[in-house]
C-alpha positions in Angstrom: 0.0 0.0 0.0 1.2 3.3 -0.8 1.9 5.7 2.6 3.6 8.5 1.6 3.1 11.6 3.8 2.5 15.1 2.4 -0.6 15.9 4.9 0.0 15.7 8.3 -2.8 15.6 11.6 -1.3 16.5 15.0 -3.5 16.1 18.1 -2.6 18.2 21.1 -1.0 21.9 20.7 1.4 21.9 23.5 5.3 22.2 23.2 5.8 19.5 21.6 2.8 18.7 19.6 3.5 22.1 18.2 7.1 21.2 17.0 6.2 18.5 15.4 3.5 20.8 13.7 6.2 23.1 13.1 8.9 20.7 11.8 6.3 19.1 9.7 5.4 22.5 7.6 9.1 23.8 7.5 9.4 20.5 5.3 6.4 21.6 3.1 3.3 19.2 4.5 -0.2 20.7 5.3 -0.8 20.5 8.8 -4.1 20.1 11.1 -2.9 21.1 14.5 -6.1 20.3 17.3 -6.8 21.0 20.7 -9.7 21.7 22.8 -10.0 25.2 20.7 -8.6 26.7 18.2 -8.0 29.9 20.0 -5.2 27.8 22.0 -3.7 26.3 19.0 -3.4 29.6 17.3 -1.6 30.9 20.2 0.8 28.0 19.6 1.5 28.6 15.8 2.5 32.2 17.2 5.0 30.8 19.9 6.5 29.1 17.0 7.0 32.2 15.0 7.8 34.7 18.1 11.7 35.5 19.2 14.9 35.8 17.9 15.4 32.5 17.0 11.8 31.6 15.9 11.3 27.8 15.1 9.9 28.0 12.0 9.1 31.3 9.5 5.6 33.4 9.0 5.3 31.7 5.5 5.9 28.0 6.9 4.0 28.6 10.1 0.8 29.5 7.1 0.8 25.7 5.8 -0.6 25.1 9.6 -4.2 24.8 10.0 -5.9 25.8 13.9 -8.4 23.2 14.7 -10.6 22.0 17.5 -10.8 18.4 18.3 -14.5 18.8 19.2 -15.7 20.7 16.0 -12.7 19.9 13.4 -11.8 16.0 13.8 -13.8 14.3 10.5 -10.8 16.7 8.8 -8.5 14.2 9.6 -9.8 11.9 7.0 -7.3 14.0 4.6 -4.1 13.1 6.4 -1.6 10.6 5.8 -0.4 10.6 8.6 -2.2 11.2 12.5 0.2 12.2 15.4 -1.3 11.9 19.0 0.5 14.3 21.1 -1.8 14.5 24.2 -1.3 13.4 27.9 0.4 11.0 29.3 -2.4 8.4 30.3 -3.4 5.1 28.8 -7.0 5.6 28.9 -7.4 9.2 27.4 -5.1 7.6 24.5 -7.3 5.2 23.6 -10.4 6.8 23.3 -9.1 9.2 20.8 -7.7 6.4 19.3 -11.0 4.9 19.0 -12.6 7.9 17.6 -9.5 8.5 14.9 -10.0 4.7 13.9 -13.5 6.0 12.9 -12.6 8.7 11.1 -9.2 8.1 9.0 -8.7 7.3 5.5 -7.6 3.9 4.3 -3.7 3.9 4.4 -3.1 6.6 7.1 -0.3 5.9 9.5 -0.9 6.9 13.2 1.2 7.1 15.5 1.9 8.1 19.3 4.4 10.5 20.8 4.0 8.8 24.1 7.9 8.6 25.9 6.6 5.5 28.5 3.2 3.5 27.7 3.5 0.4 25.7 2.3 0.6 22.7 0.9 -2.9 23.0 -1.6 -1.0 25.6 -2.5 1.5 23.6 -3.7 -1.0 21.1 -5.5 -4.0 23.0 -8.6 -4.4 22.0 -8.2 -2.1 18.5 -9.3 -3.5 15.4 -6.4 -5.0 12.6 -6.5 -1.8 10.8 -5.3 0.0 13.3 -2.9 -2.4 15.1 -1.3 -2.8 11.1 -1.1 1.0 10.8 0.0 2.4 14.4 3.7 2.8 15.9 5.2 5.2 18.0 7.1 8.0 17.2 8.9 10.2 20.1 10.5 13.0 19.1 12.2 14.9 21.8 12.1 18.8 23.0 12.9 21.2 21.0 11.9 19.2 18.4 13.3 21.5 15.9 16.7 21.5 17.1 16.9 17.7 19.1 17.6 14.9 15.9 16.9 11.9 17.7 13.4 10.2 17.3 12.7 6.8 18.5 10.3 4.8 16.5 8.4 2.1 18.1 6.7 -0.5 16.4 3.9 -3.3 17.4 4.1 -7.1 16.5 1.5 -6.0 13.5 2.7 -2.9 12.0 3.2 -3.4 8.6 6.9 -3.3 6.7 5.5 -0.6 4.5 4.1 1.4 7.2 7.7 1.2 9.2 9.6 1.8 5.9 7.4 5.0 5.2 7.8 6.3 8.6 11.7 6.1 8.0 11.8 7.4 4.4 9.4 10.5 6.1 11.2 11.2 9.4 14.2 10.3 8.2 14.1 12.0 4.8 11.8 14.8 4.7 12.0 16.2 8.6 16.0 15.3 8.9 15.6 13.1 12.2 18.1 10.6 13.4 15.5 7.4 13.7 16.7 4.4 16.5 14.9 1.6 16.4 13.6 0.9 20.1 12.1 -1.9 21.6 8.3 -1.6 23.1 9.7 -1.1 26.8 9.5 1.4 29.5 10.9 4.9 28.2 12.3 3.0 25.1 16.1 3.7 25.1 17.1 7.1 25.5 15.0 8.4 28.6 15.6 4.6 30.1 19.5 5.5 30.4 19.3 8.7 30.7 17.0 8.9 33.3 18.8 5.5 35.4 21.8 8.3 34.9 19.9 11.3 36.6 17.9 8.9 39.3 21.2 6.5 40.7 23.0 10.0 40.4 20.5 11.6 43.4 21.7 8.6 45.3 24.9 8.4 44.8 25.3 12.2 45.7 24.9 11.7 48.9 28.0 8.8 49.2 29.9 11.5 47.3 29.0 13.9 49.4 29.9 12.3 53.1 33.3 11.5 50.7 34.2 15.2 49.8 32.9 15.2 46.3 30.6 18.7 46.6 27.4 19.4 44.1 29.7 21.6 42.1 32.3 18.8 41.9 29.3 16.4 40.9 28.0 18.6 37.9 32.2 19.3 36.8 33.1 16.2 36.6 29.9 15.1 35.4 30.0 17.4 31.8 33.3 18.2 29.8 35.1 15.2 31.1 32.3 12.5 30.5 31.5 14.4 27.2 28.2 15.3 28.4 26.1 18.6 28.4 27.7 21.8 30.5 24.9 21.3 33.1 26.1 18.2 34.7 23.9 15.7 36.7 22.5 18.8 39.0 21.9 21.2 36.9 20.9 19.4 34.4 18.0 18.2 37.2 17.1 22.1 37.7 16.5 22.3 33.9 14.3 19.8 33.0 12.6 19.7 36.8 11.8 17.7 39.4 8.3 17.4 39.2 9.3 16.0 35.4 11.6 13.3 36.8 9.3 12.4 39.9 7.1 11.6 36.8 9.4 9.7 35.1 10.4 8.1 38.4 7.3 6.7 39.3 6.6 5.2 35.9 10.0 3.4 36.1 8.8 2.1 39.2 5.7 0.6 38.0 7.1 -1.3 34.6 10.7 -1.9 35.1 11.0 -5.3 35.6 11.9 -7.5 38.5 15.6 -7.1 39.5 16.3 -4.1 36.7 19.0 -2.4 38.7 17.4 1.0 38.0 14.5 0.1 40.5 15.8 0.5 43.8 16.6 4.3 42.3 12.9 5.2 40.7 12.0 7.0 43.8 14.2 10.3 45.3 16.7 10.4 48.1 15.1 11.9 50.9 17.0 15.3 50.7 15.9 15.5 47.4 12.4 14.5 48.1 12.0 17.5 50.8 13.0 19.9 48.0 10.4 17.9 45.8 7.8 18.7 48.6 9.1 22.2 49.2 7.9 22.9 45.7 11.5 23.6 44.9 11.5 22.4 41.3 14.3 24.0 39.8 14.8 26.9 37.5 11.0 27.0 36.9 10.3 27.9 40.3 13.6 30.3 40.8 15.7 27.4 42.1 16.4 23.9 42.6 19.6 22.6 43.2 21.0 25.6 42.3 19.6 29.6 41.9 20.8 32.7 40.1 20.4 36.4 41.7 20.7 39.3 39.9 22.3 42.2 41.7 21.3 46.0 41.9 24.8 46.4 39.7 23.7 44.1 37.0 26.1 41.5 38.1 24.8 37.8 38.8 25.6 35.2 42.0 24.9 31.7 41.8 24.6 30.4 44.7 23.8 25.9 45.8 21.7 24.2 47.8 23.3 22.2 50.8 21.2 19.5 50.7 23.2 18.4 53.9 22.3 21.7 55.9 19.0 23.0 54.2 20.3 26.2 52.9 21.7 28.5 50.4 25.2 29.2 49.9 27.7 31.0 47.5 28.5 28.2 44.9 31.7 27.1 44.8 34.3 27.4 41.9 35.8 24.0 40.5 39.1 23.6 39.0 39.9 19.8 37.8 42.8 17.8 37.1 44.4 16.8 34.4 43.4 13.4 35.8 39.9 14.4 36.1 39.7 16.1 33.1 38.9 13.3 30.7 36.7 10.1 31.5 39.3 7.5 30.4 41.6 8.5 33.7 38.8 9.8 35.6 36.9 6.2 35.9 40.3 4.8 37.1 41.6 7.6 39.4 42.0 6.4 43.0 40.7 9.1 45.1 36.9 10.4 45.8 36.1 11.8 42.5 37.5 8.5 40.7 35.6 6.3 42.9 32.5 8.6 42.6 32.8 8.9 38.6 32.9 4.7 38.4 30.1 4.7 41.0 27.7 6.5 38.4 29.4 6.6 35.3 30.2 3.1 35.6 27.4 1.7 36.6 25.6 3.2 33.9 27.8 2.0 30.8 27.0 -1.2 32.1 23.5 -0.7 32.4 23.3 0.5 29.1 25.8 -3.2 28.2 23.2 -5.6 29.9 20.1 -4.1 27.9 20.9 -5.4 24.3 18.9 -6.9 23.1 15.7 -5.7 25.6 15.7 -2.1 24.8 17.7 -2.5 21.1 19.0 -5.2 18.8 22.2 -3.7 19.0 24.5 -1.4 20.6 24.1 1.5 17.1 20.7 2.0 18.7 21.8 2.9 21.7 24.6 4.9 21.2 22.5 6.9 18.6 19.9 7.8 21.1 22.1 9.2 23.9 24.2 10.9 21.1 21.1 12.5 19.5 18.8 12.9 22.5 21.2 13.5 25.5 23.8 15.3 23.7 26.3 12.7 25.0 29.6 13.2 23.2 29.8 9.4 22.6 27.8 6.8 23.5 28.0 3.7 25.9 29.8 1.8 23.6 31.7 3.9 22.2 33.1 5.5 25.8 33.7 1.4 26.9 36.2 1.0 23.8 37.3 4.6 25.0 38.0 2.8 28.1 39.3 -0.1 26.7 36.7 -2.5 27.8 39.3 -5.3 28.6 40.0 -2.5 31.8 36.4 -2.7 32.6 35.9 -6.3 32.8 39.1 -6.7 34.5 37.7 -4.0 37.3 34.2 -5.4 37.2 35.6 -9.2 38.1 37.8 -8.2 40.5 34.8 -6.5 42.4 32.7 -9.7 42.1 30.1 -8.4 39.6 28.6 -9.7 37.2 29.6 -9.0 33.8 27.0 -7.3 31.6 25.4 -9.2 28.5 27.5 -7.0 26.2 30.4 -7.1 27.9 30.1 -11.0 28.1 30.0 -11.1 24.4 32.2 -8.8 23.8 35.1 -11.3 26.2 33.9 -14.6 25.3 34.2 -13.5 21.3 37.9 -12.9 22.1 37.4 -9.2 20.5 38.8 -5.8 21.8 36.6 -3.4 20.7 32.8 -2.7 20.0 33.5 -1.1 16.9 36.5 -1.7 14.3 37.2 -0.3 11.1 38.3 -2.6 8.2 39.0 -1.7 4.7 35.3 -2.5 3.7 34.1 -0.2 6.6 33.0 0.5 9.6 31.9 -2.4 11.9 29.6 -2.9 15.4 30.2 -6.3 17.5 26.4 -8.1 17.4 25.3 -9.9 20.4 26.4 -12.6 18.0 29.8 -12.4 18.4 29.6 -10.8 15.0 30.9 -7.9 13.7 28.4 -6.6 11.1 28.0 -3.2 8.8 27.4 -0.2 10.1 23.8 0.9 9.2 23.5 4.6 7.3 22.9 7.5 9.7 
């Protein structure tokens, strides 16, 4: 059947339903945006055309039509392809999934932008047309600047719906597509939020070892090739009530013995800011706040989460040891130990969940390039390593080796990825080393 996309129907006008609507009319497709009315949906196409750095132009933002779900939806019939950007809950999903099924044109594609309920959910119950045409899609915020977008599809989706959804997001809208697994928060949010949670604990061992916040977010960011912000700050930015959400949806549908469940919920220092309504820079200050002065100047002061209060922040100046993950990880004082504690642990977190989360290790390091901004991903920061090193550390801890890691030894290979002189090559959880797919 033939899907291509050149109309587009996006349901819910928030931020990120209205980047997709966005991205999707930069690219040249006809766009229904919906929500409850169209007076909030044109205030939406307006955010996307106000400030300096507007998302998309005046003339783009024009191919974008303002419409109401209760007054407007039978226009959906024209798209080829639905995009359900509207709240996180199982149940409100599948009642507009019900009504869309009504309405839509043989050979739409629909899809979800949910970040952590199963697809299979969403579609228990709903009719073969629907289960053969539905997958997930889950861009991430901004969507007009973030590449990464995980597709998700269902034991029924069709080949030509998947390949369609490639050629389109791919193609057209410039995305970097991963191929995730139907599991909690796919593969991107599953590590990087087991990162952000076990980091909240672990703070405090840091802490009672001399490694301070500031120390936490330094060695955290340039050395780890991850964003400025560091673990902290990078808390304040997205917000707490965000990962409290997040948390508690990791504790409901991890499985049994995934070592990210002990770490769902908050520390309890953390959890008194949480109840405190001390969110982060949405609410003036989290972990950390900034003060503007009568003179213009700024102070930035941190949260002592030991002494429940404000002080000056404190200035960091690293190492050369700690300046770079590869002697970081292996340095023997607190801000080595602390750096394996988290880093560590979650490069082989990210090792034992091929193939749950992904078929292979490309997927991975994809998403936490694309979506987290990581400089390089798990796999490629365990060859940085040397993953020989690793396994060497992790068996003379007694702990067990990650699935990755396992293959990765008992294939009597040194590396995750090699280059030969017929290209670039990933290690399979064959043994294998196999092509690299196209970007």
């Amino acid at each position: 059947m033939n899907h291509s996309i050149d109309t587009v129907a996006v349901i819910g006008a928030g931020t990120m339903g209205a980047g997709i609507a966005g991205v999707c009319a930069a690219a040249g497709c006809d766009v229904l945006l919906y929500d409850l009315d169209v007076e909030r949906v044109q205030a939406a196409i307006g955010r996307l055309c106000a400030g300096r750095n507007p998302a998309i132009s005046e003339q783009q933002a024009a191919r974008i039509s303002a419409c109401a779900v209760d007054g407007d939806l039978e226009k959906i019939a024209a798209a080829d392809w639905i995009c359900e950007v509207i709240i996180e809950d199982l149940g409100a999903k599948r009642e507009l999934f019900q009504k869309l099924e009504a309405l839509r044109k043989d050979g739409s594609i629909i899809t979800s932008n949910t970040s952590g309920i199963p697809l299979r959910d969403m579609c228990q119950g709903m009719p073969e047309r629907f289960r053969r045409d539905v997958a997930v899609t889950h861009f991430f915020n901004p969507v007009h600047i973030m590449r990464l977008l995980e597709l998700v599809t269902g034991e029924d989706t069709s080949d030509d719906v998947k390949a369609a959804l490639v050629e389109f997001l791919g193609g057209r809208l410039g995305k970097g597509v991963v191929y995730a697994k139907d599991t909690v928060n796919f593969i991107g949010n599953r590590i990087g939020c087991f990162w952000m949670l076990t980091g909240l604990h672990m703070g405090r061992d840091a802490r009672a070892d001399g490694v301070s916040m500031e120390l936490v977010d330094a060695l955290m960011s340039k050395p780890c090739g991850l964003p400025p912000t560091g673990l902290y700050g990078l808390v304040d930015l997205i917000g707490l009530d965000v990962i409290d959400f997040v948390g508690k949806n990791l504790a409901a549908n991890l499985p049994d013995g995934d070592l990210g469940k002990p770490y769902a919920s908050f520390p309890a220092e953390v959890q008194a800011l949480f109840d405190a309504g001390q969110l982060g820079r949405k609410t003036g200050g989290g972990f950390y706040k900034v003060s503007k002065n009568p003179d213009g100047s700024k102070t930035k002061e941190s949260y002592d989460l030991d002494a429940g209060a404000w002080r000056l922040a404190q200035a960091v100046e690293l190492s050369a040891e700690h300046a770079d993950y590869t002697t970081l990880l292996f340095a023997d004082d607190a801000a080595g130990r602390f750096a394996w504690n988290l880093m560590g642990t979650t490069l082989c977190y990210a090792a034992d969940l091929v193939p749950e989360i992904a078929d292979d290790i490309v997927n991975i390091d994809r998403a936490m390039r694309w979506g987290f901004n990581w400089a390089q991903g798990p796999f490629e920061m365990l060859d940085g390593l040397a993953a020989a090193k690793v396994i060497a550390r992790l068996e003379a801890e007694g702990k067990p080796l990650p699935k990755m890691l396992a293959v990765l030894r008992d294939s009597g290979n040194a590396s995750f990825y090699r280059s030969t002189a017929d290209g670039d090559e990933y290690l399979g959880s064959d043994g294998r080393y196999h092509a690299m797919p196209a970007e």
